[in-house]
N, C-alpha and C positions, 0 to 999 in steps of 0.2 A: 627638785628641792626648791625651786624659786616660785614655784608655784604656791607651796606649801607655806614658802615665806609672804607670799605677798599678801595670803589671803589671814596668814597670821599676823602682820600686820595692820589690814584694814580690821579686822575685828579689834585689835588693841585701839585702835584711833578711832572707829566708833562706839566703843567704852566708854573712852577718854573724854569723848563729845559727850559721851549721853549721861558721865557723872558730872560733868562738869554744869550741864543744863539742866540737870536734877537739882544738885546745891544751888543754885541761882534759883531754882525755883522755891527750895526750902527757906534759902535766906532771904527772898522777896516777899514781905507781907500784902500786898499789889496783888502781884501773880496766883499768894496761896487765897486769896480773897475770891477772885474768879474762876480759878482750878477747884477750890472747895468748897467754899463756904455759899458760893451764889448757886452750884449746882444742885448741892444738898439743901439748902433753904428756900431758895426761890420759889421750886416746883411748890414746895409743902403750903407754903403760903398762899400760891394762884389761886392751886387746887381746893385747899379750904375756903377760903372766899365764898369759891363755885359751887362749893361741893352739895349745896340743896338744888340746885341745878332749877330750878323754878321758884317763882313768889307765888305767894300768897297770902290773903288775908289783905289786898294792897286796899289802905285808905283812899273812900271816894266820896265827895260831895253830891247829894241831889238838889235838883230843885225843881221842885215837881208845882206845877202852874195850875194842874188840871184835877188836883182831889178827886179823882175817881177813885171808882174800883178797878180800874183797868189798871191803873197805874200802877196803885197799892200793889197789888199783883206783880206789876214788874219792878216792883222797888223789892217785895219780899221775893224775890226768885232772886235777884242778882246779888240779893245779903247771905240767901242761902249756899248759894256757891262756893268753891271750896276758893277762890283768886281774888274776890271783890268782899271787901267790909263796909256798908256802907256806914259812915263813920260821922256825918255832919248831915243836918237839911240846911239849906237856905234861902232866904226871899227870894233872889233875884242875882242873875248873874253877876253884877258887881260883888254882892259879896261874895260868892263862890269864887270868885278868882284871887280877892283877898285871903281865902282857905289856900288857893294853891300857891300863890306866892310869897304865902310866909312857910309852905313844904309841911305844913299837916294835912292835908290832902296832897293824891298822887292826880285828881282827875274829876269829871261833872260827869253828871248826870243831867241831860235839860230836859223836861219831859214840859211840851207846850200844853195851853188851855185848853186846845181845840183837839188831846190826844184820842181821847174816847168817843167825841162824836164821829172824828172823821171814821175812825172802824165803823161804828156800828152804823154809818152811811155807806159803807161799801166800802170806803174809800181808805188811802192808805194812811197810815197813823207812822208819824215820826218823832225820836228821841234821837238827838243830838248828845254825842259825847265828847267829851275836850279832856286831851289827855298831855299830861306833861311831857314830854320827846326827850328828855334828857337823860332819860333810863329804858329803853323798850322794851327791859324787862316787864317794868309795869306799865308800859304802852299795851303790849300784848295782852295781858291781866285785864285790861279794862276792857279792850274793845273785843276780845273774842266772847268776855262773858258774857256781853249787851249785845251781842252778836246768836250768839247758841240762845239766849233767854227769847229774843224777839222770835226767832226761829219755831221754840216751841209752842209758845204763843201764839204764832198764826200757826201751826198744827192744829193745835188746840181748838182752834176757831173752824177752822178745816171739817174737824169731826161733827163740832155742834151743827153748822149751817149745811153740811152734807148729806142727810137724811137719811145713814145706812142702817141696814138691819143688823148687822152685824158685826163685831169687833174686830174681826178679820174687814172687810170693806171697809171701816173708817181706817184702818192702819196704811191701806195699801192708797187709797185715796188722799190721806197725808201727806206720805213718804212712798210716793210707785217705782222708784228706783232704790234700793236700799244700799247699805255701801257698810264696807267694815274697817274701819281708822284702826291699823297698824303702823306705830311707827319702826320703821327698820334701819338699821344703825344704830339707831339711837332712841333707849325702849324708856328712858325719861324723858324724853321731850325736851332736854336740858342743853345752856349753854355751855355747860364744863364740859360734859361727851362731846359735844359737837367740835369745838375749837381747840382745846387743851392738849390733844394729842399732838398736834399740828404746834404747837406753843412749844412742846416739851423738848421736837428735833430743832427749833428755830434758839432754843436754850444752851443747846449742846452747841451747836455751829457760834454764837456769838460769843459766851463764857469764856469759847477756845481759841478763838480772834483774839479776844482783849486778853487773855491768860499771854497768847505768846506776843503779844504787842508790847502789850509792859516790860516782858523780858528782854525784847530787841529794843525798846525803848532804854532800858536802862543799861544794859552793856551799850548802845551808841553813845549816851550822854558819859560814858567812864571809858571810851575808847577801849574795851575791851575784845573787841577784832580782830585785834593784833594777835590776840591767843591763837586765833585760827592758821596764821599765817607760816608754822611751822610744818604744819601738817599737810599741807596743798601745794606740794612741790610739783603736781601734776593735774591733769586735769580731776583725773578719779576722785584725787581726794574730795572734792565738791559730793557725792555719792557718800561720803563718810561721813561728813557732818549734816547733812541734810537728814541721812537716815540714825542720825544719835540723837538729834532733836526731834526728829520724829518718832523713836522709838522711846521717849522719856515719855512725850504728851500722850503717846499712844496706850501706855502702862497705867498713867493717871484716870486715862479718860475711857478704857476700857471697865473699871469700876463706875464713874460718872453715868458711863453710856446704857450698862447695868440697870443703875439705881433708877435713873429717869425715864426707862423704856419698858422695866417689868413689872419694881417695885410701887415708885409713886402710883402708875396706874389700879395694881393690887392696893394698892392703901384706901385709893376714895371710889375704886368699884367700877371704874371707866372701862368702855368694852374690851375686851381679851379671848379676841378668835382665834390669833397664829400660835401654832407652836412655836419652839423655840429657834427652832432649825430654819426658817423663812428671815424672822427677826435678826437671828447670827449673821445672815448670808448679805442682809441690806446694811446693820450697821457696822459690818468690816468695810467695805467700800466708802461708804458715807463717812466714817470718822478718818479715815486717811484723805481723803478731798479737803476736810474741814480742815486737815493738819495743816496741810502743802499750801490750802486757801491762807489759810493764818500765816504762814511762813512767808507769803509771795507778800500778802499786805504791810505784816508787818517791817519788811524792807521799803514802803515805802512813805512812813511814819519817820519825820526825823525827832520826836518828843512823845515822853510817855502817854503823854496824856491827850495826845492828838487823835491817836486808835480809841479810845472812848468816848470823844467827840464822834469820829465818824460811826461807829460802830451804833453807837445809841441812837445816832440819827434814824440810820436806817433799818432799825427794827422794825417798826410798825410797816414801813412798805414792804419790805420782805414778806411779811406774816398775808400782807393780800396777795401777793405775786406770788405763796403756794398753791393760791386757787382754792384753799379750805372754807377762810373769811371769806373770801368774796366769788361769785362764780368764772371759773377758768373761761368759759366763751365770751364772758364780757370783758377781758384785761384786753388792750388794742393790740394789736402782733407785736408793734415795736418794746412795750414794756414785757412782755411775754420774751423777745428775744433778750431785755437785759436780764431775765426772770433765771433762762440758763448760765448765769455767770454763777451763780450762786448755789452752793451745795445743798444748802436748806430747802429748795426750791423740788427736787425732785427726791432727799430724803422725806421730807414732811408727807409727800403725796404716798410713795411708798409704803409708809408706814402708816396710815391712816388709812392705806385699802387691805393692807394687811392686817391688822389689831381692828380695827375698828369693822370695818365690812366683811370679812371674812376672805379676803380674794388668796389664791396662792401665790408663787413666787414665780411660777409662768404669766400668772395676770398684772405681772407688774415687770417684767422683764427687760422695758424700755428703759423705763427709771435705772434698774439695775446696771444693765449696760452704759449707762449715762454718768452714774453714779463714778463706775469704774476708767472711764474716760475720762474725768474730771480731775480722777486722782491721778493719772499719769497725768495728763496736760498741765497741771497744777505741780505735780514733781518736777518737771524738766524746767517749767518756766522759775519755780524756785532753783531751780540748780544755775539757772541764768542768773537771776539777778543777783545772787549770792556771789558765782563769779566776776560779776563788775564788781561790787564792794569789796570782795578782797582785794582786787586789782587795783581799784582806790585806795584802799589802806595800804597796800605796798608802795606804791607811789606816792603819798602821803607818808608814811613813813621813812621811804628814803630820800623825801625830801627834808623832813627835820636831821636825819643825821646830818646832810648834807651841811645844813645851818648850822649846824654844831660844829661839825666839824672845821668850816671860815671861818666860825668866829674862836674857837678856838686856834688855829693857824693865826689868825690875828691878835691875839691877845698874847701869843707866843712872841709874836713880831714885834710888838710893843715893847715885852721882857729884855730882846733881846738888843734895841733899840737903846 
């Protein structure tokens, strides 16, 4: 029977926790901000932004020196293309850079005097492109068009000055290697596919940092700790509230984890290989890591607004240290090893070989196992430092009886004086 009580027990006390950290999260408009409002909107926002996934059309100045027909030629090839408009001509480099620094053009065109002669002396003909770096979006746009245009170009020249009988010999005399541009992963070419999946698990993990930061944030500044301290007349009870707070965020954020892992990428068309059985198996592990992560941080945040400090800091490194943005063999080992402190770190990867590349759930197994490790390591190290805080607050609060209690005895002493 004592069994039966005890476990009837811990489930009334982690109830007890988990209505208790539900209502604080309802009456926190803080908490329901990052719990709801950032997970449901944010995605929708990135993703539209991105959602053309390439430019085009991008305005570009020439300034062509050489009034050929050679030129002509590559000025009407590079207008024709579907990424470049050419939009301005101009004299002379001074004012072409006046086009790009007042942001009506994205880029030049310099095509020199001497373009046409030096071809048709043998010799090699050069156009210079300057392109703004501030978007490489349209860095891209500019130079791979004046890239592929010059390219055909000297094909073209290829066939005339080659002397073949036949249209099969000039093809293969052009181009004697042929090749076929597939891209795989990612069949637009585009920055939203490429990065955005990778965005979306980096969403969940931070949302759910700052959701349960504010909340420990503000029961700290209201002393409300002290709630805890009936219930942890032993050590277990640490396992009761740990798992009521984690079983509140986990309710919430199992819709969250939902929305931003099936649906937004269903909404803007972003690749979707895995069933759903792979996706289930990475984000139960991954959002309990992210809970216990949130929980250990959030202890050590003495101000609401400190976890959003750091938390926003470290976004954008997080997002290279998944290795998506930037390539995993070039991060240095030592950022690599803070790379595993972090949940996001081996969810992001997981799920971008799973949805995006097609891999299964054995080709990603590492992560997995990782994942799960994180979230025990991250349980027990919350179960610690939870136990020092209530241990402070019992000692904190028996030391204000304590003061109450003298100065009461002394104010009695006074009375009776």
């Amino acid at each position: 029977m004592s069994i039966f009580h005890n476990a009837y027990e811990a489930i009334c006390d982690t109830c007890y926790i988990w209505r208790q950290e539900m209502r604080q999260v309802i009456r926190d408009e803080g908490v329901l901000i990052f719990f709801i409002i950032v997970p449901l909107a944010y995605p929708l926002l990135y993703s539209w932004i991105y959602n053309n996934e390439t430019v085009h059309d991008v305005p570009v100045c020439v300034v062509d020196q050489s009034h050929s027909a050679l030129s002509r030629q590559f000025i009407r090839m590079c207008d024709a293309s579907a990424d470049v408009r050419v939009a301005y001509y101009a004299q002379d480099l001074d004012e072409a850079r006046t086009l790009v620094s007042r942001q009506i053009v994205k880029g030049i065109y310099f095509i020199p005097s001497d373009f046409e002669t030096n071809v048709f002396r043998m010799q090699q003909g050069v156009v210079s492109v300057y392109c703004d770096m501030s978007l490489m979006l349209t860095y891209k746009a500019l130079f791979q068009t004046a890239q592929l245009v010059s390219m055909q170009m000297g094909s073209d020249m290829q066939k005339r000055l080659g002397r073949h009988y036949t249209a099969r010999e000039e093809t293969i005399a052009a181009r004697p290697l042929d090749y076929a541009d597939v891209p795989i992963f990612n069949p637009q070419g585009g920055y939203g596919s490429f990065v955005l999946p990778a965005v979306l698990m980096l969403i969940l993990q931070q949302t759910l940092v700052l959701g349960i930061g504010l909340s420990a944030g503000t029961a700290r500044e209201e002393n409300r700790y002290k709630m805890l301290v009936p219930i942890t007349k032993h050590y277990h009870g640490l396992f009761r509230i740990i798992f009521g707070k984690a079983l509140c965020y986990f309710m919430i954020y199992a819709v969250m984890g939902a929305w931003l892992t099936c649906a937004v990428p269903y909404l803007f068309h972003f690749p979707q290989l895995a069933p759903w059985q792979p996706l289930l198996a990475i984000m139960l592990p991954y959002l309990l890591a992210c809970i216990f992560f949130g929980i250990v941080v959030s202890c050590m945040v003495k101000y609401r607004e400190n976890v959003m400090l750091l938390m926003v800091f470290i976004s954008i490194p997080l997002l290279f240290l998944t290795g998506i943005s930037w390539p995993q063999s070039n991060i240095p080992s030592y950022w690599q090893g803070v790379s595993w402190l972090f949940p996001s770190t081996f969810g992001a990867r997981a799920y971008v070989r799973l949805n995006s590349m097609g891999a299964t759930l054995a080709d990603v197994m590492t992560e997995y196992r990782i994942l799960w490790a994180q979230s025990l390591a991250y349980f027990f190290l919350a179960c610690l430092v939870y136990r020092y805080q209530i241990r402070m607050t019992r000692k904190d609060t028996h030391e204000r009886l304590k003061q109450a209690r003298e100065r009461k005895i002394g104010q009695m002493a006074q009375l009776s004086s």
